[in-house]
C-alpha positions in Angstrom: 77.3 72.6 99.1 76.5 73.2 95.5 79.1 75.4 93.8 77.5 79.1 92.9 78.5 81.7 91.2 82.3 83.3 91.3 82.5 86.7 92.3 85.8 86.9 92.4 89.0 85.6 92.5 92.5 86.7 94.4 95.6 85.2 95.2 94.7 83.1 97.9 90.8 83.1 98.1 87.9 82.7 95.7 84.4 84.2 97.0 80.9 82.8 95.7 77.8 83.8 95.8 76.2 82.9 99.2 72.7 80.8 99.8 71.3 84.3 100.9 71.2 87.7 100.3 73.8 89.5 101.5 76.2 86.2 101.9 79.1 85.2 100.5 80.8 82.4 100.6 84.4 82.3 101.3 87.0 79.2 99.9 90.9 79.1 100.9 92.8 77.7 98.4 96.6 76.3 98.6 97.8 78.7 96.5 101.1 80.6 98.4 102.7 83.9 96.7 105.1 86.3 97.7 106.4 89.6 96.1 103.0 90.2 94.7 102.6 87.2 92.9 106.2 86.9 91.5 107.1 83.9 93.5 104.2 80.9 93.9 103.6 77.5 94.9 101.0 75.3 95.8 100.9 74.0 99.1 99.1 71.3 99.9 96.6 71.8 103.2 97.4 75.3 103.3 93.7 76.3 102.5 92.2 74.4 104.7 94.7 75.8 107.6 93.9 79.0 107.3 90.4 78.3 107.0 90.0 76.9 110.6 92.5 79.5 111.6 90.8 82.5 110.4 87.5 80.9 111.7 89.1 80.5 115.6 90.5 84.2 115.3 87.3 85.6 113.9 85.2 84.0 116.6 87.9 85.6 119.3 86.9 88.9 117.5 83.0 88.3 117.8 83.2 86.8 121.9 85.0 90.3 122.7 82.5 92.3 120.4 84.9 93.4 117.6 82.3 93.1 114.8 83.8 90.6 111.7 82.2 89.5 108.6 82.8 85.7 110.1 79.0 83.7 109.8 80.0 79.7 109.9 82.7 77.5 108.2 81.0 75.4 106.0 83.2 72.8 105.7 87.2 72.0 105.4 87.7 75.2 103.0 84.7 77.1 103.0 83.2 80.1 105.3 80.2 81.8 105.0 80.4 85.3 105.7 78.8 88.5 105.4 79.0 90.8 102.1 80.4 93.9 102.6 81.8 96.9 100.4 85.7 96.4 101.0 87.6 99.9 102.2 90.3 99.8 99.3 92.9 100.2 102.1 95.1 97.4 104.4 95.6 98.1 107.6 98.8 96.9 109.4 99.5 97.2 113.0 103.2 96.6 113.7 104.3 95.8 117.2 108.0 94.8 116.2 110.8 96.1 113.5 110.2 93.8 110.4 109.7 93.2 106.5 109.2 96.3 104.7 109.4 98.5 107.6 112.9 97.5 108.6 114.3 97.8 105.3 112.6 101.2 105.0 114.0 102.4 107.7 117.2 100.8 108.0 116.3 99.3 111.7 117.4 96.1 112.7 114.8 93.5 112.3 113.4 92.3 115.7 113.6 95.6 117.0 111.0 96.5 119.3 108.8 99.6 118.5 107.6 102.3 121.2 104.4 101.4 120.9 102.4 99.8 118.2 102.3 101.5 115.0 98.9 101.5 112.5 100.1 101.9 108.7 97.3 102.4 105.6 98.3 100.6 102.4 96.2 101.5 99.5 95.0 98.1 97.9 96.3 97.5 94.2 98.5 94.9 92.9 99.7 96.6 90.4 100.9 99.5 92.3 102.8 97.1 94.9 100.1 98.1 97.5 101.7 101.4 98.5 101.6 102.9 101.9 99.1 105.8 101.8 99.4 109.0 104.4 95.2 109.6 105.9 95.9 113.0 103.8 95.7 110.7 100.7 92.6 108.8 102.2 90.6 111.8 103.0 91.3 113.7 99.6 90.9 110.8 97.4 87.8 109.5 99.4 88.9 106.2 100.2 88.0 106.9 104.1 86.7 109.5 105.8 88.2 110.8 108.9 86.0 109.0 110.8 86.2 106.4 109.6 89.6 106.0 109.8 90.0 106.7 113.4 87.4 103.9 114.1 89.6 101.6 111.9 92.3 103.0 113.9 90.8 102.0 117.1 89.2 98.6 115.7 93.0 97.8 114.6 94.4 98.3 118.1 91.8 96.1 119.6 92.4 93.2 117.2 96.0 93.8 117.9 95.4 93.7 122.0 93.9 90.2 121.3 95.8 88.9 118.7 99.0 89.5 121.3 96.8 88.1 124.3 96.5 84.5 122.0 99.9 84.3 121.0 101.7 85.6 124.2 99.7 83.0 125.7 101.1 79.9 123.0 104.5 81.7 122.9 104.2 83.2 119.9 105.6 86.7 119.2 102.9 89.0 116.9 105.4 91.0 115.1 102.7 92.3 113.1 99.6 92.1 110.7 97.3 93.4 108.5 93.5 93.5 108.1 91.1 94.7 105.6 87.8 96.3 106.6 84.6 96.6 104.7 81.5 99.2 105.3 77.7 97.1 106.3 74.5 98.6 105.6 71.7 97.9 107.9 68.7 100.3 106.6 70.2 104.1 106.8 73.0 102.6 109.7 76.6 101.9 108.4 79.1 100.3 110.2 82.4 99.1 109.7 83.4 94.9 110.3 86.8 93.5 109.9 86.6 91.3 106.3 88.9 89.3 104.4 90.7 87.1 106.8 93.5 86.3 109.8 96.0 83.7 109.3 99.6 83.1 109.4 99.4 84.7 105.5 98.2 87.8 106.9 100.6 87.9 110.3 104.0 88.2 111.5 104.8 85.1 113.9 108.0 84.4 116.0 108.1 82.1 118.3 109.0 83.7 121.4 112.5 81.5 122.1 113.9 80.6 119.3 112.9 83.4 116.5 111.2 80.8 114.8 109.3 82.1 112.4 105.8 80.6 112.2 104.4 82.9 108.8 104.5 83.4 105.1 107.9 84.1 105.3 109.2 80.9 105.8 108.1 81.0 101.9 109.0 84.4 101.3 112.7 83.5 102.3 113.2 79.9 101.7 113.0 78.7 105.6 111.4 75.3 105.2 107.7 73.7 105.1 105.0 76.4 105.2 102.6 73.9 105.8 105.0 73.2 108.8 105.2 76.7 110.4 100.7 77.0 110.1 100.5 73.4 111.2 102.9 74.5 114.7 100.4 77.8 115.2 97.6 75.5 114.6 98.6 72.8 117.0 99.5 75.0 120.0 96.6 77.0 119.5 94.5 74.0 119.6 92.6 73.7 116.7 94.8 71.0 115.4 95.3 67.8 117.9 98.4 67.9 119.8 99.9 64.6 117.9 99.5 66.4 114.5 102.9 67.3 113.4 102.2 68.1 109.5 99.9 69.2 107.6 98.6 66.4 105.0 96.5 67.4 102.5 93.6 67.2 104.6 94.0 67.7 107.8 91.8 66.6 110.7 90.6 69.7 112.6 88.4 70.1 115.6 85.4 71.2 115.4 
């Protein structure tokens, strides 16, 4: 489709102005960072893995009535999707000791938590993204409180199916975050899950070996990224079972 105009740009996306009102359209690029943007790369076919990955998860999200900002993938690294007024806040769900967490707390990584756990991150890059208490959210007007026990909820459910999907490919979801924007429909407002899921936005083990199938194989220097996304791809059948990497353009089913 004919390039329009850039909205924006962030680490690992670019959004344009959609066809229509109220559209916008999404493109994944191969760009990989870590430590807010202090360590990068380019890796090639990454974009266009976590486009088709972030289009099978959303559709999961839509067939069990989560509401997304998901439309149609245009093509190998594009998505249309809906506009929406981002919350300035991430929303992790952690279902196992890892990453920050671990080293905040000074648990063992891999340790199982009681039950999951729903953290708010205020979004800025400059700031290192830092966790926010709902006292924060409320005062400073990020959220109100109910909005942020429907995000609460919304989280949990996204985390009950995100498990469901990898449980069933034997993937371990250690965890993940999710950004949620607000939709207007006449004097109605709602609240969708935005932005996107991928392995760049998830915590992935595989259930044997500890294998992990996420950004921190380029966080930590583990191998191929465009391994680890190609292995979720594959066994979560968007990628055909004979693909073992990732070329630059990989052949995905549509």
């Amino acid at each position: 489709m004919a390039r329009r105009k850039k909205l924006y740009e962030g680490k690992a996306k670019v959004l344009y102005e959609g066809p229509e009102p109220g559209t916008i359209v999404q493109y994944f690029k191969d760009d990989a960072t870590a430590f807010n943007a202090e360590k990068r790369d380019v890796i090639d076919g990454k974009g266009v893995l976590n486009n088709r990955l972030s289009e099978f998860f959303m559709t999961g999200l839509t067939h069990l009535g989560i509401p997304n900002h998901f439309i149609k993938r245009l093509n190998m690294r594009e998505q249309l999707v809906r506009a929406v007024e981002i919350v300035p806040l991430e929303i992790i769900v952690r279902n196992v000791a890892a990453g920050s967490m671990a080293k905040r707390l000074g648990m063992e990584e891999g340790t199982p938590l009681p039950r999951p756990i729903v953290e708010f991150s205020y979004k800025d890059d400059s700031l290192g993204d830092p966790l926010v208490p709902e006292e924060y959210i409320a005062a400073f007007g990020w959220a109100s409180q109910p909005e942020m026990d429907e995000i609460v909820s919304m989280a949990l459910r996204v985390n009950d199916y995100l498990s469901g999907v990898m449980y069933g490919v034997g993937i371990k979801l250690v965890d993940f975050k999710i950004e949620v924007g607000r939709v207007y429909e006449g004097d109605y407002q709602r609240l969708i899950v935005a932005d996107e899921i991928s392995p760049d936005s998830c915590r992935l083990w595989d259930m044997e070996s500890g294998q992990k199938l996420d950004k921190d194989v380029f966080r930590r220097d583990l191998g191929d990224l465009a391994d680890a996304y190609t292995e979720v791809a594959r066994r979560l059948g968007v990628l055909p079972t004979n693909v073992t990497h990732a070329p630059t353009k990989p052949t995905l089913i549509n």
